[in-house]
C-alpha positions as CSV (number, residue, x, y, z in Angstrom):
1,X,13.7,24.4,19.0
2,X,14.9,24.9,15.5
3,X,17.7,23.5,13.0
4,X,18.4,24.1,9.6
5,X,20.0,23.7,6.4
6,X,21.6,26.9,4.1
7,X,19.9,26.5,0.3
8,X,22.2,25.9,-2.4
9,X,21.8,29.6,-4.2
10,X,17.7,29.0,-5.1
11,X,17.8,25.5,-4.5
12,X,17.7,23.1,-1.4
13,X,18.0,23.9,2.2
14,X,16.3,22.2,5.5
15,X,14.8,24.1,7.7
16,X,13.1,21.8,11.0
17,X,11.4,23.5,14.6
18,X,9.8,21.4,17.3
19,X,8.6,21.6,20.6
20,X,10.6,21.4,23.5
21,X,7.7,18.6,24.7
22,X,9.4,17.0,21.6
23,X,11.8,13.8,22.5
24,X,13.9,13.8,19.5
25,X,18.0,15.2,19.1
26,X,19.7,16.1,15.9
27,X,22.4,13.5,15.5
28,X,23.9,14.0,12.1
29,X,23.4,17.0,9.0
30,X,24.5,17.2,5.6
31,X,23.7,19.1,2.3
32,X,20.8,16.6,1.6
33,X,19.1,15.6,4.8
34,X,19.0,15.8,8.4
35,X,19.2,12.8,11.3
36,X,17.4,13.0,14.4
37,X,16.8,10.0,17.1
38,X,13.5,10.0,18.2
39,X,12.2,8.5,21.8
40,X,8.8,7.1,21.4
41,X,6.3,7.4,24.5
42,X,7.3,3.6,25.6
43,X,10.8,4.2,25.5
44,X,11.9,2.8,22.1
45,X,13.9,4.6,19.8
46,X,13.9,5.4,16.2
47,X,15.7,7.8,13.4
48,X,13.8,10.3,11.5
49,X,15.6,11.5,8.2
50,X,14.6,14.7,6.7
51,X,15.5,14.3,2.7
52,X,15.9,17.1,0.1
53,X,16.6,15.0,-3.3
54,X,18.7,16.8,-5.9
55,X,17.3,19.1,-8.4
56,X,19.6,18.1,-11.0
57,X,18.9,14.5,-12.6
58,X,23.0,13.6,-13.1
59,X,23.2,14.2,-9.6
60,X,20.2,11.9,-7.9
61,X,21.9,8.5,-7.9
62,X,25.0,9.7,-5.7
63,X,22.9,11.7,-3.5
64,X,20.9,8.4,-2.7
65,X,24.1,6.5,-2.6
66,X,25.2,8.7,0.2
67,X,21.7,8.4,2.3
68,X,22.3,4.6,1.3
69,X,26.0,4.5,2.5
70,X,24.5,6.3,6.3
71,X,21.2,4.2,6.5
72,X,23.0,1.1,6.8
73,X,25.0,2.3,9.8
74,X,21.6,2.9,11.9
75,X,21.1,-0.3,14.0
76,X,17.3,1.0,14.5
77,X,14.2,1.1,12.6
78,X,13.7,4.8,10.7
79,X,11.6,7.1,8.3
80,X,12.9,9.3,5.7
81,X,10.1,12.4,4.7
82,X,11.0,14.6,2.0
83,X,11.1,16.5,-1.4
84,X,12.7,13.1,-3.6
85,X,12.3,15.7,-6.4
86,X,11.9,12.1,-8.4
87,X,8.5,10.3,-9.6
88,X,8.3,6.6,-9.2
89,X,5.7,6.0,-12.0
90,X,3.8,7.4,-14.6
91,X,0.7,7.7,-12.4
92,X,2.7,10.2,-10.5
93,X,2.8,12.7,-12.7
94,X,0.6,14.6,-15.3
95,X,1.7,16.7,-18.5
96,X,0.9,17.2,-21.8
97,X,3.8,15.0,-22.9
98,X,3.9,11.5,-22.0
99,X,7.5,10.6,-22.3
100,X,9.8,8.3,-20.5
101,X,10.3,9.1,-16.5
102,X,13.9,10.0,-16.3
103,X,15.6,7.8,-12.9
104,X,12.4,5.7,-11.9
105,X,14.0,2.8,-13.4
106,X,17.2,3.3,-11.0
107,X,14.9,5.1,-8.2
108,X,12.5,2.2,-7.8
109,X,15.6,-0.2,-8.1
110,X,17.0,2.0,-4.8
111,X,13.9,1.6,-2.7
112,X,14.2,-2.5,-3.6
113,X,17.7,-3.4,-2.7
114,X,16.9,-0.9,0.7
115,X,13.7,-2.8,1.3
116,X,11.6,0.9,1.8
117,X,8.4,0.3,1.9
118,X,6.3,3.5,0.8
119,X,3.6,5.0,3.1
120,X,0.3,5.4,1.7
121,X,-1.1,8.8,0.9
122,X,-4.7,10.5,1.1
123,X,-5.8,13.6,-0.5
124,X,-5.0,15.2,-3.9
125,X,-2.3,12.8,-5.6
126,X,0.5,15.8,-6.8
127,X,2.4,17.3,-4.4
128,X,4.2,19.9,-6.8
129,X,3.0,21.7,-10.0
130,X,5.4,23.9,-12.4
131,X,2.8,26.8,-11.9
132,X,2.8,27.2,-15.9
133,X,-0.3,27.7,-17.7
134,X,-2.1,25.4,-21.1
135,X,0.2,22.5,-22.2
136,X,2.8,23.3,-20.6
137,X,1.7,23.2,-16.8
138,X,3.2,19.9,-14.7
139,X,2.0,17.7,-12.0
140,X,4.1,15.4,-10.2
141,X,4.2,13.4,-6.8
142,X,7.8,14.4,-5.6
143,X,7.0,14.9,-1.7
144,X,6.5,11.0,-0.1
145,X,7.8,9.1,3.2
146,X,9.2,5.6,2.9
147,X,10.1,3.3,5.8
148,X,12.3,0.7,6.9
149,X,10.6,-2.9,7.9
150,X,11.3,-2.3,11.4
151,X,9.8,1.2,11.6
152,X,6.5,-0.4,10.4
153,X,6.2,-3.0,13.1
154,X,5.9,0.2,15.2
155,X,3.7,2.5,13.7
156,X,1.8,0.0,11.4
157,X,-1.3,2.3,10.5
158,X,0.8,5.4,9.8
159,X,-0.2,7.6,6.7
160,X,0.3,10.7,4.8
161,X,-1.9,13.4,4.5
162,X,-1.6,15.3,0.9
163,X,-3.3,19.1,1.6
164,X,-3.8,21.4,-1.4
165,X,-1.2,23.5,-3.4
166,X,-1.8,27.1,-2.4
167,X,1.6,29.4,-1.7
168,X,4.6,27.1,-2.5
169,X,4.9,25.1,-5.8
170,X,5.1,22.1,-3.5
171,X,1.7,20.7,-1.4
172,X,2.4,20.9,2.3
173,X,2.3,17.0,3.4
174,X,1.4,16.0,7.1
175,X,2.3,12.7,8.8
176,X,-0.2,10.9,10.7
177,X,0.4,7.4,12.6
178,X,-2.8,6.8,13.4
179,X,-4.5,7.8,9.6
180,X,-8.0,5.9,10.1
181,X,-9.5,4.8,7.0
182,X,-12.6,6.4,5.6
183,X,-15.2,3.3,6.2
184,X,-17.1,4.3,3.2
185,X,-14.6,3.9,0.2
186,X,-14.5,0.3,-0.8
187,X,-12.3,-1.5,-3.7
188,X,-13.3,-1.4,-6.9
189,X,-13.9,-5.1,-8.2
190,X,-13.6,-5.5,-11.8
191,X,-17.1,-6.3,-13.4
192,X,-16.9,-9.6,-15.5
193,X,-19.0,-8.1,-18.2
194,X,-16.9,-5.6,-19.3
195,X,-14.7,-8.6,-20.5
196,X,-17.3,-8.7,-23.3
197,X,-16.4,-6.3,-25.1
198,X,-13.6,-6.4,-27.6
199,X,-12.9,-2.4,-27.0
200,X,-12.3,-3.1,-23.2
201,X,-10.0,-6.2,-23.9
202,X,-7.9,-4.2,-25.9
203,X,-7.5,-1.4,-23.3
204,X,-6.5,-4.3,-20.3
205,X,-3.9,-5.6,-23.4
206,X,-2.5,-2.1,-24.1
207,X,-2.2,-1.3,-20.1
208,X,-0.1,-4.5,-19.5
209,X,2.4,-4.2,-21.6
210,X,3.5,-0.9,-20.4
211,X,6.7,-1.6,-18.6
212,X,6.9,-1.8,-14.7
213,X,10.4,-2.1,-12.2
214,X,10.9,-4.6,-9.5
215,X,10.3,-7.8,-8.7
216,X,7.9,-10.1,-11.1
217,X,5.2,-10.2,-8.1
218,X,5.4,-6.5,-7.6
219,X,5.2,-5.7,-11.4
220,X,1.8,-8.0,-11.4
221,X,0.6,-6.2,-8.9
222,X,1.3,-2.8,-10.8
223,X,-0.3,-4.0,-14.0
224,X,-3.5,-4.9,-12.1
225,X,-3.8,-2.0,-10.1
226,X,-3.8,-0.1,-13.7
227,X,-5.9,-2.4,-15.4
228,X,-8.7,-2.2,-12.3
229,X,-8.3,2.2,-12.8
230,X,-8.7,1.9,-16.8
231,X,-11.4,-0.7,-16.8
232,X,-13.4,1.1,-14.0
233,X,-12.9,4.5,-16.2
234,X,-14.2,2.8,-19.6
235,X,-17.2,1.2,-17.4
236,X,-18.3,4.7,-15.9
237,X,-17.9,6.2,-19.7
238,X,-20.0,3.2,-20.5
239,X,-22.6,3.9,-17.4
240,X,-22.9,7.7,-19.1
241,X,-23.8,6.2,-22.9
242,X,-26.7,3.8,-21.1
243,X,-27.9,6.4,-18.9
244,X,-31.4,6.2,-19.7
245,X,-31.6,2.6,-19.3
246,X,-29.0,2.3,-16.0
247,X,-31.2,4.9,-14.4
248,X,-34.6,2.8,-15.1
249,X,-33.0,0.1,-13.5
250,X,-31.5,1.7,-10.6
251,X,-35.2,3.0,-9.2
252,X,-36.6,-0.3,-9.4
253,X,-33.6,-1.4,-7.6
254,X,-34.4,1.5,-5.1
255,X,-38.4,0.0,-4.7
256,X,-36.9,-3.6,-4.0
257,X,-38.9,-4.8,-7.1
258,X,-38.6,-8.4,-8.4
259,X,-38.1,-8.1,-12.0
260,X,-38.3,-11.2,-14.4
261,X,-37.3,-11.6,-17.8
262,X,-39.8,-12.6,-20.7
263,X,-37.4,-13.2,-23.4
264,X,-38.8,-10.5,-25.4
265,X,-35.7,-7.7,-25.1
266,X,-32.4,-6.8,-23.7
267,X,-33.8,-3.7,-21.9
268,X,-35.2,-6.8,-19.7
269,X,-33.4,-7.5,-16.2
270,X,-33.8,-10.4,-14.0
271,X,-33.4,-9.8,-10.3
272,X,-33.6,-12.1,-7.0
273,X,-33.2,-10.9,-3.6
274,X,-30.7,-8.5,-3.7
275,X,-29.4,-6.9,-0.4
276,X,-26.4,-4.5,0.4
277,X,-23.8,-5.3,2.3
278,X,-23.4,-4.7,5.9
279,X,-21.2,-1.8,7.3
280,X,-17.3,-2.8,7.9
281,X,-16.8,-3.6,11.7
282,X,-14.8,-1.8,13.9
283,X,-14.0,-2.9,17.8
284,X,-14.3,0.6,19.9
285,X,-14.1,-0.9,23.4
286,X,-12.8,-4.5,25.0
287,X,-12.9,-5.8,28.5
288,X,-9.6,-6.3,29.9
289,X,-8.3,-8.9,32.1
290,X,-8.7,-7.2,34.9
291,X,-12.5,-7.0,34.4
292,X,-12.2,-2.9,33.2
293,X,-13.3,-1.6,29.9
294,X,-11.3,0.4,27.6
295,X,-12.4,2.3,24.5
296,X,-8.7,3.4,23.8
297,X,-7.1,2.7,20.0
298,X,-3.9,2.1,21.6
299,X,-4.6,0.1,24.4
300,X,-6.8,-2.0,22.9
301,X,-3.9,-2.8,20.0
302,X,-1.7,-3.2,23.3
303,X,-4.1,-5.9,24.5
304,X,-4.3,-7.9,22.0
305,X,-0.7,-7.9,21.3
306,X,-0.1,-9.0,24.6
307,X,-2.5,-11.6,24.6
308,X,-1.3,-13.1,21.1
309,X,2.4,-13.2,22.7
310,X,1.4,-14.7,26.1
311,X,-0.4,-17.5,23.7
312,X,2.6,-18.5,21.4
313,X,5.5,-17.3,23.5
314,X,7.2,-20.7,25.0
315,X,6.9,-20.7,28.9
316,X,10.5,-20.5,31.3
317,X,12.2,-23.3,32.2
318,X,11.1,-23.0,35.7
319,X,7.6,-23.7,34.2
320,X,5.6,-26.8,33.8
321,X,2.2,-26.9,31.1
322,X,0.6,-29.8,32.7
323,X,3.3,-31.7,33.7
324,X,5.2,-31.4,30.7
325,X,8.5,-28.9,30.6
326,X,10.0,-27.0,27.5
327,X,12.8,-29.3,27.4
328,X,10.7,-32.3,27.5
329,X,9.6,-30.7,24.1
330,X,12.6,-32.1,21.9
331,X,12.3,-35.6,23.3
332,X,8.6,-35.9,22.1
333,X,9.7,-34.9,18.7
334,X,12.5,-37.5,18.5
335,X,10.3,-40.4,18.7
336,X,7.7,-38.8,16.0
337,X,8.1,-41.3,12.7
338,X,8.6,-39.6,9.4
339,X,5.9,-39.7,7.0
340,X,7.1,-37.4,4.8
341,X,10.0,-39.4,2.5
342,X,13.0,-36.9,1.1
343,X,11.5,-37.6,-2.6
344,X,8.4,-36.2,-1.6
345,X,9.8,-33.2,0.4
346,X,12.0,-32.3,-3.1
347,X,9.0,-32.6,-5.0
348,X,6.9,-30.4,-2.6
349,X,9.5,-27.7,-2.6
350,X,9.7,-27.6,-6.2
351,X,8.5,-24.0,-7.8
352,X,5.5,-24.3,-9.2
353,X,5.3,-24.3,-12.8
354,X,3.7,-22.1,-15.4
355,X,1.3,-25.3,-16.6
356,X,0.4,-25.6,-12.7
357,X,-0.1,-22.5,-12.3
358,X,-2.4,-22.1,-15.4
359,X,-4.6,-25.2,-14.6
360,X,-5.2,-24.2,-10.8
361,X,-6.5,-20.8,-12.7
362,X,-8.7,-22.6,-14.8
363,X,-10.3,-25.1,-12.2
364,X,-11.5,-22.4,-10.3
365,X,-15.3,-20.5,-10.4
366,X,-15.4,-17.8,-13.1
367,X,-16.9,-15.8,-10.8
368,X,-16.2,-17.1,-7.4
369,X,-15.3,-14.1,-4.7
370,X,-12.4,-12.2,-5.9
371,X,-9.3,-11.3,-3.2
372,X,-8.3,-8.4,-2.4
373,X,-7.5,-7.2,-5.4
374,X,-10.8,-7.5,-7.0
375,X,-9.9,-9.3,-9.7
376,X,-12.1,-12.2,-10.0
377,X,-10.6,-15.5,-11.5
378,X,-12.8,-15.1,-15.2
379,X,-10.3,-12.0,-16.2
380,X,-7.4,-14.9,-15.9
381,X,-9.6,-17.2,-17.8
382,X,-10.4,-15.2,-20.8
383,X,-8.2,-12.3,-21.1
């Protein structure tokens, strides 16, 4: 089955065939994008918008305004896929000049007040290329999917698959809502002797004040994500100038020697005990309740959904926990005393301050285990 979209002269058009198998109607069309409802296996349903952004910059905002205007009519959870033909930041696109991203400001601004929440990619990074040659040749990431909070609760692990440029100036892209993660790529952790060197320090002070869009947490979270890819490119470059002395000490790393310093030189290590660590676990089977093992992704996710709702989901009013009945519940809590005054309450739900803040930083390790972000506490500390 097919449905489509006429271009605009050279520009635009939709073009969409599924299978019959396929449980998805098309419920609304316009220039821009497509609408269809989409059944999924268990019965719930879900919208699937198919977006072609404008080509011409003056005319982005309203054509966003109108997929804004429908979105909020949709009283279920949805997925918009598409050409955006916008970047969202400067690590979207590559060029010989390194100028100001026209609409990201206003773009990223969009996807805020909507609450989209972008789907991460794997594979090559652009999705389009101007197909010029020397300087003038452009890379940008125009082709994404973003989702709506309620879509993720249903397809949580969903991903997009980036394949190469070949016939089209754009990359085909391929959705995926089971896209496993490769167990071998890790985080990179930021090394606390880089911070060192005064060359480094100057790079992490030059990537932080480039400007960011959104909310203070998110535009954090931007600048570190930067500052981990800059400082993890300067330490490679770094790894290249000391490659004599790096490779040394990677083969007796290799023959599990004990080294120990004798105070005579730098080219000198220390080393104690040093082990890798183990593989990341995955569950590939559970017993159920009924005493019957299954090795399947799904219904194992099912399983322990269920049993996490059975756990924390209040029993009816027709049943009894050990004598005790939900509406007996209330009348416990009653006769519970206080101890927490209103003063103390206020001054617990105060926001913290940036003195707080700035001495929790500074009683912790220097080099205590870094969270997820692999930024341990030291490059607070010092930088």
């Amino acid at each position: 089955m097919t449905a489509g979209i006429d271009a605009n002269v050279v520009t635009g058009g939709l073009w969409v065939g599924w299978k019959k198998e396929a449980k998805m109607s098309l419920v609304e069309t316009c220039n821009n994008f497509m609408v269809f409802l989409v059944e999924k296996m268990n019965g719930r349903l879900w919208y699937l918008v198919l977006f072609y952004g404008a080509s011409k910059f003056e005319l982005r905002e309203l054509v966003f305004g109108t997929l804004e205007a429908y979105l909020h009519k949709l009283n279920r959870p949805f997925l918009i896929v598409g050409d955006f033909n916008q970047v969202d930041y400067k690590c979207d696109k590559l060029s010989a000049c390194n100028s100001h991203i026209r609409g990201a400001c206003s773009f990223n601004n969009w996807k805020l007040r909507n609450e989209f929440i972008d789907i991460p990619f794997k594979g090559p990074r652009f999705t389009w290329c101007n197909n010029r040659k020397g300087n003038h040749i452009v890379y940008d990431r125009l082709d994404k999917a973003l989702r709506s909070k309620e879509w993720f609760t249903l397809f949580p692990e969903t991903g997009i698959k980036h394949h190469p440029i070949q016939i089209s100036d754009h990359a085909p892209i391929e959705l995926d809502l089971h896209l496993t993660k490769s167990a071998g790529s890790k985080p990179y952790k930021l090394d606390a002797w880089t911070l060192d060197y005064p060359e480094c320090i100057q790079i992490i002070k030059d990537v932080w004040t480039l400007p960011d869009f959104g909310s203070p947490t998110f535009r954090v979270a931007r600048k570190l994500a930067r500052v981990r890819q800059h400082v993890k490119r300067w330490a490679l470059d770094k790894k290249n100038d000391w490659s004599d002395k790096w490779d040394e000490f990677d083969k007796r790393l290799e023959q599990g020697v004990e080294l120990a310093t004798s105070g005579g030189g730098e080219e000198e290590y220390e080393l104690v005990n040093m082990e890798g660590r183990a593989g990341r676990n995955y569950i590939l089977g559970i017993k159920k309740s009924d005493g019957n093992w299954t090795y399947d992704h799904k219904e194992i996710s099912n399983c322990f959904q269920d049993s996490f709702i059975k756990l924390y989901s209040r029993p009816h009013q027709d049943q009894q926990v050990q004598g005790i009945t939900p509406s007996s519940f209330d009348q416990v809590l009653r006769n519970i005393h206080k101890r927490v005054m209103n003063d103390d309450a206020d001054l617990l739900a105060k926001p913290f301050t940036a003195k707080e803040v700035r001495q929790a930083i500074f009683q912790m390790g220097p080099m205590k285990s870094p969270g997820p972000d692999g930024i341990p506490a030291v490059f607070y500390q010092r930088c």
